[in-house]
PASE-428426 format. One record per residue: residue in one letter; x, y, z of N, C-alpha, C in turn. Coordinates in steps of 0.1 Angstrom, whole numbers, plus 5000, padded with zeros to 4 digits. Each point is the difference from the previous one (the first is absolute). Layout:
AXYZXYZXYZ;...
% end
This chain:
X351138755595500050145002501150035010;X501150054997501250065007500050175003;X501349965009499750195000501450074997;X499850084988500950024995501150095013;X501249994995501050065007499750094999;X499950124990500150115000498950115010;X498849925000499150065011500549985014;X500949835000500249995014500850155005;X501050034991500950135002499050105007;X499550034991499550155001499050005015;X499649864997498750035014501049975011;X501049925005500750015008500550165008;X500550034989500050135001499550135003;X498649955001499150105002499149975009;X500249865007499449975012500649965013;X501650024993500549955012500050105017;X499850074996499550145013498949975002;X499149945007498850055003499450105005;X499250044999499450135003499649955012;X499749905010499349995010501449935011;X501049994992501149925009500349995013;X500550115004500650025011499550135005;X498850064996499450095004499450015013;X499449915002498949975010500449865012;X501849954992500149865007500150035016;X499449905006499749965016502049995005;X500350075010501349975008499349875009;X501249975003500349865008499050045018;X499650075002499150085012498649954996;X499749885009498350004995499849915013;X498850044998498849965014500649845004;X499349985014500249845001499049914990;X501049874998499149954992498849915009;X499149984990498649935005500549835006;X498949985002500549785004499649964985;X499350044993499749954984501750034995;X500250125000501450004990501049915005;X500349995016500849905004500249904999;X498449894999499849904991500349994984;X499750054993500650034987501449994998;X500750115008501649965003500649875004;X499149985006500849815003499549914995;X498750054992499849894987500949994995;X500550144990500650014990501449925005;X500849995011500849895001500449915005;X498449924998500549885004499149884991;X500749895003499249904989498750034998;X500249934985498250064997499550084996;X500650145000499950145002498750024995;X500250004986499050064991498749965004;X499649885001498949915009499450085013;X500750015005499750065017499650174997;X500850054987499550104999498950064995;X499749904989498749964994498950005011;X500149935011499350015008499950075015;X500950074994499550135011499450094993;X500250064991498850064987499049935000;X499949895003498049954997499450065015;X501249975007499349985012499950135015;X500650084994500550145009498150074996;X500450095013498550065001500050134990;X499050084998500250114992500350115009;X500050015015501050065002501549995003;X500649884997501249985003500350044983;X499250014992500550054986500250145001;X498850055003500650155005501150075000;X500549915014501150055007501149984987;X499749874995501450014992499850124989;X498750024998500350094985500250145006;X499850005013500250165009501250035008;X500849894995501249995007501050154995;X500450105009500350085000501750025000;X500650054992501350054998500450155004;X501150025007500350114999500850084988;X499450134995500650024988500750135001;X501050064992500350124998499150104996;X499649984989499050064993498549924999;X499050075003498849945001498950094992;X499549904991498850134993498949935002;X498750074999498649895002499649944988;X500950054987499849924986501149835003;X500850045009501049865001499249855003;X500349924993499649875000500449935016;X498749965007500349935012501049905000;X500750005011500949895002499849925007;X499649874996499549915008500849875001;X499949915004500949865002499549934992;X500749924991499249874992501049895003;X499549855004500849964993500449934991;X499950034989500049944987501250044994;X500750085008501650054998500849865005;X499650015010501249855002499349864999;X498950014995499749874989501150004995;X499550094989500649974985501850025002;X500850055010501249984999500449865007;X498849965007500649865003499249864991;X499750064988499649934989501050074991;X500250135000501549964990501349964999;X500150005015501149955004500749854988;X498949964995500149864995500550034986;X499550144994499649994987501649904993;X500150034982501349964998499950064989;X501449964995500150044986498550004986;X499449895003499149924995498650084999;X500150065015498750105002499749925015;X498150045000499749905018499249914990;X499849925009499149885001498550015007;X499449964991498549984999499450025010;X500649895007499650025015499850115006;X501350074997500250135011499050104992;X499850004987499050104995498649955007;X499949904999498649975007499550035012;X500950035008500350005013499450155003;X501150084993499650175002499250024995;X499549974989498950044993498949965007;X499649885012499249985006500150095015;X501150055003500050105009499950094996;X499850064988499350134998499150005000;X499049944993498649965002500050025015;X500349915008499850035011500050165004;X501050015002500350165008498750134987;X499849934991499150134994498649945003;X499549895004498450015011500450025012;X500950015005500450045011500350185003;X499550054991500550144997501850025005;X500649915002501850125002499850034987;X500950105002500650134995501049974987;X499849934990500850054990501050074999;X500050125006501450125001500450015010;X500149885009500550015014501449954997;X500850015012501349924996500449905013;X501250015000501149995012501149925002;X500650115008502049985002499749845001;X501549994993500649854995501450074997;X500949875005501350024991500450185006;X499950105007500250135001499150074993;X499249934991499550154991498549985002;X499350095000498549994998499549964979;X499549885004499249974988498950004996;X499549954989498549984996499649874991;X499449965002499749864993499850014984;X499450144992500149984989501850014998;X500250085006501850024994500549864999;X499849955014500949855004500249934989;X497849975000499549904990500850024986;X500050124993500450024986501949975003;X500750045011501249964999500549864996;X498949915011500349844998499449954988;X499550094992499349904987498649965004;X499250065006499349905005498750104989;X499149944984499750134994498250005004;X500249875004498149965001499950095016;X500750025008500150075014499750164995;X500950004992500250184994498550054993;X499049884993499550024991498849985016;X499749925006499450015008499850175010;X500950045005500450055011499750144994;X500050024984499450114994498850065000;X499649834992498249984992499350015013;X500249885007499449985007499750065019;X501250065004500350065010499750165001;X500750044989500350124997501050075005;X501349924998501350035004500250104990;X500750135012500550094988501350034996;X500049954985501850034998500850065000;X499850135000501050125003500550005014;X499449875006500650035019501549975000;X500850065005501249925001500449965014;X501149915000500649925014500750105005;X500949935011501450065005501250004999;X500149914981501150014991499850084993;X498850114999500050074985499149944988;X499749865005499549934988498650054998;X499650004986498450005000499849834991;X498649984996500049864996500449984986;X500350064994500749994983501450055002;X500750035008501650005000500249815004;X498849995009500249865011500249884990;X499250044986499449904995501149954989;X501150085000501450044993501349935007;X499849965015501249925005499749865002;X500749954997499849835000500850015013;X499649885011500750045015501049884995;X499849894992500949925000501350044994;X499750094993501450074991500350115010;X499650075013500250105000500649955016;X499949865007500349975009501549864993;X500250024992500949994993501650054995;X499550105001501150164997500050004984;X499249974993500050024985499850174998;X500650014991499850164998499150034990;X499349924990499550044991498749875006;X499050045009499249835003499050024984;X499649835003499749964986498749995007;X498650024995499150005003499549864989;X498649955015499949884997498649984994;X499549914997498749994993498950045009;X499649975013499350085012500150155000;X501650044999500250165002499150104988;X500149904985499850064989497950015000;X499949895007498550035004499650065004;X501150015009499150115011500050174997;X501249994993500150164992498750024994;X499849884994498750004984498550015010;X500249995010498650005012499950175001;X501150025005500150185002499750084990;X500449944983499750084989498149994997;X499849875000498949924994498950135009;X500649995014499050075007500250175004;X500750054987500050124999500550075016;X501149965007500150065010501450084995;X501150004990500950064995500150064990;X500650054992500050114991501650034994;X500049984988501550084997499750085000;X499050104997500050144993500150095010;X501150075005500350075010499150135007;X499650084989499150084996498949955014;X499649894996498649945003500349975014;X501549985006500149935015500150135003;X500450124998500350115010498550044997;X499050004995498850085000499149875010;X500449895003499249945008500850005017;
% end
């Protein structure tokens, strides 16, 4: 089951805006952080990472979850329909699990890995549509996840979380433009990147689970 080009076109095209992009995104102005997110931060770089992170999710109290899912941004525009902005970190998991990816796609391992820290973080109640700055930009774990190929994360982070995809980062991206750049071609300087057997999954996760649409008609009425 492949996906034909000609839909890739059209739905590119018609999702690459998101309607939730940059509407609501959090400026670089936000509260001090908690001693849970600080720990998190210095999991995330140092040996081990994933491991230590894993186990600050088993092991953090339900109010130190709170805090992270109440973690507060300063914004331009603020509406009380806008999606909370809270801290996860399953953002810089998974960029320091993709860090590895390759041409080839990731390795088993590393799917196993996130996919067991989602589980985690979802009996844990975080937040699905939380994000946070990396690299300059504010992210979100489904974007990341679908960027690196990662489709069992994407297919998780949906089903099971209730990540919502029309959220976008602080590239613009929503998770079906994400699921269209291969980072190894695109941290390459290729001009045309060639999408890889992971990437093609992970598109087919986003279709399978009805979160895109070519029919234009149908995206401006939702």
């Amino acid at each position: 089951k492949t996906l034909p080009h000609t839909i890739y076109r059209h739905m590119v095209n018609a999702t690459r805006r998101s309607k939730r992009k940059l509407q609501h995104l959090p400026s670089l102005h936000r509260q001090r952080k908690s001693t849970l997110q600080l720990q998190f931060e210095r999991a995330i770089e140092s040996p081990g990472g994933i491991s230590k992170i894993l186990h600050l999710v088993e092991t953090a109290t339900d109010h130190e979850i709170n805090e992270l899912n109440s973690t507060q941004y300063s914004s331009s525009s603020s509406s009380p329909s806008s999606p909370s902005f809270g801290w996860t970190p399953l953002v810089g998991a998974i960029f320091r699990l993709g860090k590895n990816t390759t041409k080839n796609g990731n390795s088993m391992e590393s799917e196993r890995k996130l996919t067991e820290l989602i589980r985690a973080c979802h009996k844990r109640n975080i937040s699905p549509n939380s994000g946070a700055w990396f690299g300059g930009h504010y992210h979100r774990p489904l974007v990341v996840a679908a960027y690196y190929g990662y489709s069992s994360a994407v297919k998780l982070l949906i089903e099971l979380m209730g990540a919502l995809p029309d959220l976008g980062d602080g590239e613009g991206r929503n998770v079906w433009f994400a699921s269209f750049q291969n980072p190894v071609s695109s941290s390459s300087g290729a001009r045309t990147p060639r999408l890889r057997e992971c990437d093609r999954r992970t598109a087919q996760v986003l279709l399978d689970a009805h979160v895109v649409t070519s029919d234009l008609g149908r995206w401006r009425r939702t």
